[in-house]
N, C-alpha and C positions, 0 to 999 in steps of 0.2 A: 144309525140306529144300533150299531154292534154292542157299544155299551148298555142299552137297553135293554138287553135279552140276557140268560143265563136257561139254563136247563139243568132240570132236576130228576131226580126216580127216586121214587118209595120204592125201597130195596124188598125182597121179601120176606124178613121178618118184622117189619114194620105194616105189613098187606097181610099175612098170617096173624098178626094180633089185634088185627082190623081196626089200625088206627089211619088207615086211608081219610076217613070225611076227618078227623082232628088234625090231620097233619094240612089237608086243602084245605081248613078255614082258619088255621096260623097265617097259611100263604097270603089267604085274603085278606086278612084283617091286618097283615102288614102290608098291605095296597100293592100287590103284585097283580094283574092281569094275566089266564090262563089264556097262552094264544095258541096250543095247540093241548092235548095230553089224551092217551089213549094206556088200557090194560089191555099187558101183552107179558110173554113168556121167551125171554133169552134163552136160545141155545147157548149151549155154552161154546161152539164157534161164534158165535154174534159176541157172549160176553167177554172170550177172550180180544176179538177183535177190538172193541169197546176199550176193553183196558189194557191193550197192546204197550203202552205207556209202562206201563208194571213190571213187562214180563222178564226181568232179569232179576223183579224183587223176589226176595224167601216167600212173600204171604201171595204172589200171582197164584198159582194153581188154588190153594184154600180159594180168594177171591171169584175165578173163574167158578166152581163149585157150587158157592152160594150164591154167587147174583144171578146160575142159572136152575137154582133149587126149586123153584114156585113164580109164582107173578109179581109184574113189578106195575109200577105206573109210573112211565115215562111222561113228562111235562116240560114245554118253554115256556117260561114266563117273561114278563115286560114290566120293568119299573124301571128307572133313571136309579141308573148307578147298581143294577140290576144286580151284578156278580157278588161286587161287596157286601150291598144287603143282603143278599141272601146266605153270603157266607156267614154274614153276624147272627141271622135268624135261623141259622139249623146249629151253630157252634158246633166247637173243637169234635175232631175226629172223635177222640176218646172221651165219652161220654162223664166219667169221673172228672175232666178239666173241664165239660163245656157248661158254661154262664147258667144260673137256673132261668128257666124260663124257656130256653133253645128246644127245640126240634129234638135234639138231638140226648139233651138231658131229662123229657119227658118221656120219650121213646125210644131210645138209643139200647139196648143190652150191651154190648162190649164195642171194643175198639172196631171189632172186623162184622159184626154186626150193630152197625153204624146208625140203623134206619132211613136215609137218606142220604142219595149222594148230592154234591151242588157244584159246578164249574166252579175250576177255580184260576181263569182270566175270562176275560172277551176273547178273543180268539179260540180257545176252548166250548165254548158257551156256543159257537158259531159252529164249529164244528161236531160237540157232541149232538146240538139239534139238526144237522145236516145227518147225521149216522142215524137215527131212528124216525125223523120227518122227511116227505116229501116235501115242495115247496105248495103243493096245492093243499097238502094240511095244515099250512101256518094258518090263521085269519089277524 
């Protein structure tokens, strides 16, 4: 099932411009199943941990900042071939190159307010929903 899963968050400037219910009925309507998602508020210990991966990048500390500025909505979701599609359906980081139509090109402001994040393997997808789920909140 690891291919099956990926996980997501509406970062928060994408929950601040309350495109929360547009960005979950993009998800739907590209046949994603929510199997778990809950609104919650990183610390910014949690978001550094979270994006531990970063932390020797220039934009880590910006990143930590924002993803713990307001609320997000942390989501796993479920389709076959999960990570992929979902990386095709939020497109490119930077909003100016992502596909029209993406996630990311209707809601995106800039590069580092992204509006969305979206694993980017299975293994990731496994791990960032083990970092914000228990296993008794998957269904």
């Amino acid at each position: 099932m690891t291919n099956n899963i990926t996980f997501t968050m509406i970062k928060p400037d994408a929950v601040k411009s309350g495109n929360i219910g547009a960005i979950l009925k993009m998800i739907n309507e590209a046949g994603f199943t929510i199997k778990a998602m809950k609104f919650t508020k990183l610390s910014k210990e949690k978001a550094g941990e979270f994006y531990a991966v970063h932390k020797e990048r220039p934009f880590y500390g910006e990143l930590v900042e924002f993803m713990s500025s307001g609320p997000i909505v942390a989501a796993v979701l479920e389709k076959e071939n999960a990570v992929a599609d979902f990386r095709t359906l939020i497109g490119a980081t930077n909003p100016e190159e992502a596909a029209p139509g993406t996630i990311r090109a209707l809601y995106a402001t800039n590069v580092g307010e992204n509006a969305v994040h979206g694993s980017d393997s299975d293994e990731n997808a496994q791990i960032e929903s083990n970092f914000h789920f228990a296993g008794t909140e998957l269904f």
